[in-house]
N, C-alpha and C positions, 0 to 999 in steps of 0.2 A: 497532543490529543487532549481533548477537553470535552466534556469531561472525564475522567479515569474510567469509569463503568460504563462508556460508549457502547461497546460491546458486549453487555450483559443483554440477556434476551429479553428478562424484563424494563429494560433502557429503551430497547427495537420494536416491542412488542405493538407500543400503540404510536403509529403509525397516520393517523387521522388525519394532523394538522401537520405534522412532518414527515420530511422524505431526504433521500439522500440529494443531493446537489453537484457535481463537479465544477470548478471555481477555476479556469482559465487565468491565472496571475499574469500579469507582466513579469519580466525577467528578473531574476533574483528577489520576488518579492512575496515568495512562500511565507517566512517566518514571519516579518511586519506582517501580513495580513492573518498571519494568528496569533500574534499576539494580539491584534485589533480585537480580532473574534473572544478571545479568552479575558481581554476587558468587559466586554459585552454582555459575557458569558451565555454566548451563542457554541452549539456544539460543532466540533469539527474534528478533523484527521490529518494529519500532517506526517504522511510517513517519512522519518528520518533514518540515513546508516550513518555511522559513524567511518569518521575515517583520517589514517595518521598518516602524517609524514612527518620526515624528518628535515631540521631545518639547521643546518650551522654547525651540527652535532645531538640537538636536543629535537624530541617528540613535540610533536603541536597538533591535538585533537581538534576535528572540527564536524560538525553535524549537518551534512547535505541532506535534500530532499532525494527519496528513492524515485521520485517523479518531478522533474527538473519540470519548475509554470503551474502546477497542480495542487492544489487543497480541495478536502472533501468537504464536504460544509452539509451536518445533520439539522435540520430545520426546516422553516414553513416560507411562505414568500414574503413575508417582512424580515425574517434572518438574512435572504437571498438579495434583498433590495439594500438594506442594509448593510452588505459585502459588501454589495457593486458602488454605493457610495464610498466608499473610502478610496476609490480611483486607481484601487491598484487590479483590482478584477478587469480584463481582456472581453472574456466571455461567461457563462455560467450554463454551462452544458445541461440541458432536462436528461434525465434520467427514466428511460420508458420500465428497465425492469431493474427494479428496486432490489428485487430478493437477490438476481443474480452480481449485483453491485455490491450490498451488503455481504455475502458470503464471499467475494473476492477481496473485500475491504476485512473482513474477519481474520482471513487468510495471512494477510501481508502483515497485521496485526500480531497473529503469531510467529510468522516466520520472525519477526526484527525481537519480541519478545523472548525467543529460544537462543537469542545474545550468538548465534552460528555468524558467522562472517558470509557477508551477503555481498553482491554485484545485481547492479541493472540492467538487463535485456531489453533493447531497442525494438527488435523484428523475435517473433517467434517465429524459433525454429521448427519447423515437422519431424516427430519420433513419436517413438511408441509415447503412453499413456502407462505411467504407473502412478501408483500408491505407495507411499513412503511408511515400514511395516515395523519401524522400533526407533527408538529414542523421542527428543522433545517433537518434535512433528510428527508422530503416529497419525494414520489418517488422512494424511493431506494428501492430494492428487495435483499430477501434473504429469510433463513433458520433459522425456528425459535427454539431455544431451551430453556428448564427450567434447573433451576439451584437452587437446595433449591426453595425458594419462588416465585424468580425473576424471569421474562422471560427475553432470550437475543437473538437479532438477528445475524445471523452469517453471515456475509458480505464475500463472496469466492474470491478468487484470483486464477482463474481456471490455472495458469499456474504453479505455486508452490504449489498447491493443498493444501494449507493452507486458513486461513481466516483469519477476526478481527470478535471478540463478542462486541455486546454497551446492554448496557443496557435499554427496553425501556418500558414503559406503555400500559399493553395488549391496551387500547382505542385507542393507538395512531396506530395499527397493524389490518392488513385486509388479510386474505386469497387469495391467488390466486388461481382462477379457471381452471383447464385446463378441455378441452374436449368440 
């Protein structure tokens, strides 16, 4: 992410000349094309989880994108044209609602920030609708699902119609009521 206070609301606030972007990459080419960006110092998003195996005996950490082809890209349409020159951008998706892009983009921001060990959902699943009611995600809403034993909430990214799963403590989760 670039830069660190992307998400400060004074950062989102003016809006004028820039908007959120979605960045179609070519395969495997999330990180080149921010570290392009981050030369530039054009704004962007790159949600990253971490993730270990073991190899031989020993630990070996590596940083996958939570959206495998995808960078957000905050900026105006020379940031945007700009991207697509460097030839690793596919497509660059318009963005019709900004606000509900950015609060899912907020979202996935905290979820990876709260260090909780995180998976990626493909397809949302249908469940109830709660609010997550104690520890570092207070606040957040989503869609709840079981998995084996565990329950997991599914945090949406309504624009790529995918989500993140966290793992959380039915106590810490509360129902949302509609009607």
């Amino acid at each position: 992410m670039w830069p660190e206070n992307l998400f400060t609301e004074d950062r989102l606030a003016d809006t004028s000349e820039t908007k959120w972007w979605v960045l179609h990459t070519k395969p495997r080419a999330e990180k080149l094309l921010a570290r392009r960006l981050f030369a530039d110092e054009v704004s962007f998003f790159l949600p990253l989880r971490q993730q270990t195996h073991q190899y031989r005996g020993r630990s070996k950490s590596s940083y996958l994108p939570v959206f495998p082809s995808y960078l957000f890209l905050f900026g105006g349409d020379e940031d945007r044209l700009a991207a697509r020159m460097t030839n690793l951008v596919v497509h660059a998706i318009k963005v019709d609602d900004q606000e509900l892009l950015a609060a899912d983009l907020d979202r996935v921001h905290r979820l990876i920030e709260s260090g909780l060990p995180l998976s990626t959902v493909d397809q949302l699943v249908p469940g109830s609708e709660v609010e997550i009611t104690a520890g570092p995600l207070v606040g957040m809403r989503g869609t709840v699902v079981r998995r084996g034993g565990s329950s997991k909430v599914i945090i949406e990214v309504h624009m790529l119609q995918q989500g993140i799963s966290v793992e959380v403590d039915e106590t810490m989760i509360q129902p949302i009521w509609h009607g």
